[in-house]
C-alpha positions, 0 to 999 in steps of 0.5 A: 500500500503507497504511503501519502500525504495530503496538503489541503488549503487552510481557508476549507479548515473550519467547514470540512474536516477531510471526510471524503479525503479519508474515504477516498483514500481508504477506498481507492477511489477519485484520484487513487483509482489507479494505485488503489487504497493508500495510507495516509502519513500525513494531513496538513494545511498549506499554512494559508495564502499563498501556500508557501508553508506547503513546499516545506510540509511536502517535505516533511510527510516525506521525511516521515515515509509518504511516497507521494504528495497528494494536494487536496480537491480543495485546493484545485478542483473545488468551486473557488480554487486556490489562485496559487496553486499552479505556484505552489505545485511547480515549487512542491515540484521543485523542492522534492523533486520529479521521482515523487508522484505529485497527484493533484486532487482527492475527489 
């Protein structure tokens, strides 16, 4: 089973508690339909706008054994998108570098 972690935008944090990520996760299911049920190491905020705070969180759900970064559907998919995602993606994506699956939502 892959280990994961996954980074949610801190504005979603008072109205969803991540249930639907959890279950996701747990059944294989939106975005893990291909790598099947996955374990969750880790489950931060990207430490509110702009995000910065993600890049060094990504970092340290790898240091604690996640094998990939999962960003929340808050943050890209959900009715109002994060406006620094693509930002927050490509520096994630630079500081971990291209070996680590980067999956861009939950849901």
């Amino acid at each position: 089973m892959k280990k994961v972690g996954i980074i949610r935008c801190q504005q979603v944090e008072d109205k969803c508690p991540g249930t639907l990520c959890f279950k996701v996760t747990k059944e294989g299911k939106g975005a893990f339909e291909d790598i099947g049920p996955v374990e969750i190491v880790g489950f931060v905020t990207c430490g509110g706008c702009p995000g910065k705070r993600a890049v060094s969180r990504a970092k340290l759900m790898l240091d604690r054994g996640a094998e990939a970064i999962v960003f929340g559907s808050c943050i890209s998919k959900s009715s109002f998108p994060c406006p620094h995602f693509e930002q927050i993606k490509e520096a994630t994506r630079k500081k971990i570098g291209t070996e680590i699956p980067i999956i861009e939502y939950t849901h």
